[in-house]
GULUMSE-186550 format. One record per residue (C-alpha): x, y, z. Coordinates in pm, whole numbers, m for minus. Each point is the difference from the previous one (the first is absolute). Last residue first. Example, Ala and Ser with C-alpha at 12.3 -4.5 7.8 and 13.67 -1.06 7.14 Angstrom:
// GULUMSE-186550
{atom {1367,m106,714}}
{atom {m137,m344,66}}
// end
This chain:
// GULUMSE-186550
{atom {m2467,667,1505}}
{atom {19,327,m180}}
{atom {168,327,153}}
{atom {m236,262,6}}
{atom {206,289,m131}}
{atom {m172,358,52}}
{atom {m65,198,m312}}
{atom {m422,m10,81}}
{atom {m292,m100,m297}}
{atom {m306,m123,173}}
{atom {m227,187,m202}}
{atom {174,m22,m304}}
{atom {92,m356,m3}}
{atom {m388,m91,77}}
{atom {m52,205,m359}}
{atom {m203,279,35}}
{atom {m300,14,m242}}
{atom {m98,22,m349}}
{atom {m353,81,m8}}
{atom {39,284,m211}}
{atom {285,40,m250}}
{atom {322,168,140}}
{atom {8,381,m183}}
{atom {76,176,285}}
{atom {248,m234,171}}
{atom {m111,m114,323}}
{atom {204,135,270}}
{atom {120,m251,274}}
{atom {m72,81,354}}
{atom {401,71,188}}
{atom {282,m289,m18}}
{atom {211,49,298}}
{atom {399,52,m5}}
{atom {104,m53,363}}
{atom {117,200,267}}
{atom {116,m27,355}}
{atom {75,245,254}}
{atom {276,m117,226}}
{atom {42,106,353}}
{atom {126,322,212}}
{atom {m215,226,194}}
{atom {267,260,148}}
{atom {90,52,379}}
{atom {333,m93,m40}}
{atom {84,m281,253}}
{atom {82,m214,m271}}
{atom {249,252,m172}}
{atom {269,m142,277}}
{atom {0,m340,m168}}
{atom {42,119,m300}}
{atom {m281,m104,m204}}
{atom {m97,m261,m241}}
{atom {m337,38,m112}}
{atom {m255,m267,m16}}
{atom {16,m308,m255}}
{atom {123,m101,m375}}
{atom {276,85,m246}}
{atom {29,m233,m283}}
{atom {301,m46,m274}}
{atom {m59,m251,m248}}
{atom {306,m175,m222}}
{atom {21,m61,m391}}
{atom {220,m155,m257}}
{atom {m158,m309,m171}}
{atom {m345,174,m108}}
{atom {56,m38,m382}}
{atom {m123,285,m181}}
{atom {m248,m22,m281}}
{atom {m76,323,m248}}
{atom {m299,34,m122}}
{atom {m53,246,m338}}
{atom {m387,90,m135}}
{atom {m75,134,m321}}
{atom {15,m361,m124}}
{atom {m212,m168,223}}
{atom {m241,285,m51}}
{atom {5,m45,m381}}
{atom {m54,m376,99}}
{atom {m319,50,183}}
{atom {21,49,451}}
{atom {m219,m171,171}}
{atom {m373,83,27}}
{atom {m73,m14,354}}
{atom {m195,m202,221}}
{atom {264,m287,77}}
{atom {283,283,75}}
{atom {m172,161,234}}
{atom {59,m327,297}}
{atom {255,223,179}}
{atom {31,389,m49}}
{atom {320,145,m31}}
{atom {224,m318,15}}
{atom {m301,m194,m212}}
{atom {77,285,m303}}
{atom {314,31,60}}
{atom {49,m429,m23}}
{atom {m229,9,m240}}
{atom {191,218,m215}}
{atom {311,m276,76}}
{atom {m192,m258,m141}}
{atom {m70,153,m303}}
{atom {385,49,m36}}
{atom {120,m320,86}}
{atom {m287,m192,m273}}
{atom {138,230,m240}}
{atom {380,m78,44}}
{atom {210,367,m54}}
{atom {17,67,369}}
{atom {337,283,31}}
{atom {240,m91,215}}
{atom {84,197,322}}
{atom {325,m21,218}}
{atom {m6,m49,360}}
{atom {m19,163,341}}
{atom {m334,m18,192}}
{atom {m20,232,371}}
{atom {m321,m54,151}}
{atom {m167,230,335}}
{atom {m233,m78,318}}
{atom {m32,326,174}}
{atom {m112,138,360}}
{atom {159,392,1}}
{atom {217,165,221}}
{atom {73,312,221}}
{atom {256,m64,183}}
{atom {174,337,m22}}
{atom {m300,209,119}}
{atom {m16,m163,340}}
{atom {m328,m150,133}}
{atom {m14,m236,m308}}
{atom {m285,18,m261}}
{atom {74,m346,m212}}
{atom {m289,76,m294}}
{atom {m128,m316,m156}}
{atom {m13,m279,m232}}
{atom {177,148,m331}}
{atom {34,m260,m227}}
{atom {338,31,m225}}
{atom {86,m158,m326}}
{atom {347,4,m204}}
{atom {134,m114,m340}}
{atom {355,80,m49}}
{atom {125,m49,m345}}
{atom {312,m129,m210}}
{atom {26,86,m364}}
{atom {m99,m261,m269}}
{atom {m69,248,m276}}
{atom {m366,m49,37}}
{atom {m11,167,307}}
{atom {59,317,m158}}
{atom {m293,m47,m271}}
{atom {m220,m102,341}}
{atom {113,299,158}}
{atom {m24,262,m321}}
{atom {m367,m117,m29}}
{atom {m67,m27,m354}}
{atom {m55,m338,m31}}
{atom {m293,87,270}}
{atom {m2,m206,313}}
{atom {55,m283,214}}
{atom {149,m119,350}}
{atom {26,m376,53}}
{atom {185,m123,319}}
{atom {91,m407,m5}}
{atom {20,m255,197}}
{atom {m364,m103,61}}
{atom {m191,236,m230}}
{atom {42,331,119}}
{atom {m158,372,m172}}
{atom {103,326,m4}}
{atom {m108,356,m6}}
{atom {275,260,m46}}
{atom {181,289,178}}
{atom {271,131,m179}}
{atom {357,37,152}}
{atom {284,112,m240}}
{atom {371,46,62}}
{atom {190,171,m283}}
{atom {327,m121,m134}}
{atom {m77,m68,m294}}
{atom {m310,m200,110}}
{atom {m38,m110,371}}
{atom {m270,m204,173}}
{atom {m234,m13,251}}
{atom {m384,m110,m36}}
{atom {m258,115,248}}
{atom {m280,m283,107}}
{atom {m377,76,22}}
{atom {m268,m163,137}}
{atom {169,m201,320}}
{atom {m228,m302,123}}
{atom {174,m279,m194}}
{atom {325,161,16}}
{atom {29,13,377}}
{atom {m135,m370,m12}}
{atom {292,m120,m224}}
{atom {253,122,226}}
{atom {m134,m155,290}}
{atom {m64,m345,m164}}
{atom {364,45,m165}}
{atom {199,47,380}}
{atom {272,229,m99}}
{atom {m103,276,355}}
{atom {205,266,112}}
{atom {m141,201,245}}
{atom {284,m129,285}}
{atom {221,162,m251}}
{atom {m62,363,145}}
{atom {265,94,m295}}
{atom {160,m254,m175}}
{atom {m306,m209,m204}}
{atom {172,m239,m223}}
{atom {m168,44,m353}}
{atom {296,165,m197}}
{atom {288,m181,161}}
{atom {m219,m316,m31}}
{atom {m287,m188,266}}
{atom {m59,m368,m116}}
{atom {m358,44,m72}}
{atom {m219,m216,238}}
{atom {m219,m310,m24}}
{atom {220,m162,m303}}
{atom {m105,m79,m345}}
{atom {30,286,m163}}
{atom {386,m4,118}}
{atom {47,m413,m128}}
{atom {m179,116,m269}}
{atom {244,329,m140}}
{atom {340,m239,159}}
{atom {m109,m280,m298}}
{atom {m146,m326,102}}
// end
């Protein structure tokens, strides 16, 4: 088995000098469940690379099937047509969970569960890998929509570039709990705790010109960004 399965195939990333978490390392996670469940419930991922010289971060949507990170777009997207040249990327995601409000100014925080990918991207030229990776936005976005809509037609297809990258290189880094305070601050009389947050789906608007008598789908209604973790 070559080193690229034996590494897919193991519980945790072996960390590397680019994914080894140096300071407040105790955050550092490389176990693959964990990893993989930050990017199932994240929305948007920002893209980092460099292109004569110039450093470039665009913020993208993206999709995962198993092992791999799709992210797609126009042809004429100057990231994807800069990508395509093989360069190396950073991929990350970050969900903010709260607001660490410390009695002392300077330990101020914040509750976060973040993903660091390094790799290089390849462009999907196989049909049946393409389609599959729009439902993999589309289902990332907004599970079980991609059964009711029309998928995409071949001039779509076409008009449309996905680029796959391998998810071999990557570590988490999570912050969680109260405060931490010098111990002298905790006799401050100051309220100090964490103040969560959350994103939260608010009443869907129908669209203007949505036929009568079509109603809510179940997946709609119930629709919420926060991982349940299946049995």
């Amino acid at each position: 088995m070559s080193t690229l399965n034996n590494q897919i195939n193991q519980e945790q990333f072996t960390p590397t000098q680019r994914t080894s978490i140096k300071r407040v390392s105790q955050r550092g996670h490389y176990e693959r469940q964990l990893i993989y469940e930050i990017l199932d419930e994240g929305l948007i991922c920002h893209v980092g690379f460099v292109v004569d010289n110039q450093p470039f971060v665009i913020p993208t949507a993206y999709g995962r099937v198993e092992d791999k990170l799709y992210i797609h777009g126009s042809p004429a997207s100057r990231m994807l047509r800069s990508l395509l040249t093989g360069i190396e990327v950073c991929v990350t995601v970050t969900l903010l969970d709260g607001l660490v409000l410390a009695r002392s100014a300077f330990h101020h925080s914040m509750n976060y569960r973040s993903v660091v990918i390094f790799g290089t991207a390849t462009l999907v030229q196989g049909a049946d890998e393409k389609l599959e990776a729009l439902r993999a936005f589309t289902e990332h976005i907004v599970p079980e929509r991609w059964a009711e809509v029309r998928p995409p037609n071949r001039q779509e297809l076409q008009g449309t570039l996905v680029l796959s990258l391998p998810i071999t290189e990557a570590s988490a880094k999570v912050r969680t709990g109260p405060p931490l305070d010098d111990e002298e601050d905790y006799s401050l009389s100051v309220w100090a705790g964490v103040l969560p947050l959350q994103v939260v789906a608010g009443d869907a608007i129908a669209d203007p010109r949505l036929h009568t008598g079509i109603t809510q789908p179940d997946y709609i209604q119930n629709y919420t960004r926060l991982y349940v973790e299946s049995e």
